[in-house]
C-alpha positions, 0 to 999 in steps of 0.5 A: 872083500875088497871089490865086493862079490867079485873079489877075493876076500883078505884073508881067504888064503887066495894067492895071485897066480897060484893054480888051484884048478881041480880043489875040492869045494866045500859049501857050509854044509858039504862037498860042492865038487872041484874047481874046474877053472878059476879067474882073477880078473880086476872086478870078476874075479870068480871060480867054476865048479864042476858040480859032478852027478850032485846035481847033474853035472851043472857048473856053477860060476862062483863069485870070489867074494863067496870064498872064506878059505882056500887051504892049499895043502888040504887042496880044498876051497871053502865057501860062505854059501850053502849046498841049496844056494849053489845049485839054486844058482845059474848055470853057466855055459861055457864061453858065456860070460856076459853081462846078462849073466854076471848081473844074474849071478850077482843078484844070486850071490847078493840075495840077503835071504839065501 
């Protein structure tokens, strides 16, 4: 994961530049919802996802560490963490990408119980 949670693990089948807004997500037990913007900023490189009615249309910012595989033909990512993990998550707000959130949001992901 070259910049821990917040890169893009080797690997993952992650192509800079390449669009994958609106793949379906997979937690390790099931669908998530859809990618609905994606970042590649150097050191907080991460996906929002739009969760849907799954849990009440919440979108969770996912750090890119948490991705194992995008599969661009299949236009799905998949994800190292479970369905409880993401909705147990932070919301995220639009436009609000602060440190007080991103510290939130690594503790989450970096949680070695979850």
């Amino acid at each position: 994961m070259g910049e821990g949670i917040w890169g893009f693990p080797e690997g993952s089948g992650h192509v800079p530049g390449m669009e994958f807004v609106g793949y379906r997500v997979e937690a390790t037990d099931g669908t998530i919802g859809k990618i609905d913007e994606h970042s590649e900023d150097v050191g907080r490189s991460h996906i929002v996802v739009d969760t849907g009615p799954w849990i009440f249309g919440h979108r969770r910012l996912i750090p890119a560490g948490a991705v194992s595989r995008i599969d661009h033909e299949q236009q799905a990512v998949y994800l190292d963490c479970s369905k409880e993990q993401i909705k147990e998550a932070p919301d995220f707000e639009q436009g609000r990408y602060d440190d007080a959130t991103v510290r939130l949001i690594e503790q989450h992901y970096a949680n070695p119980h979850m």
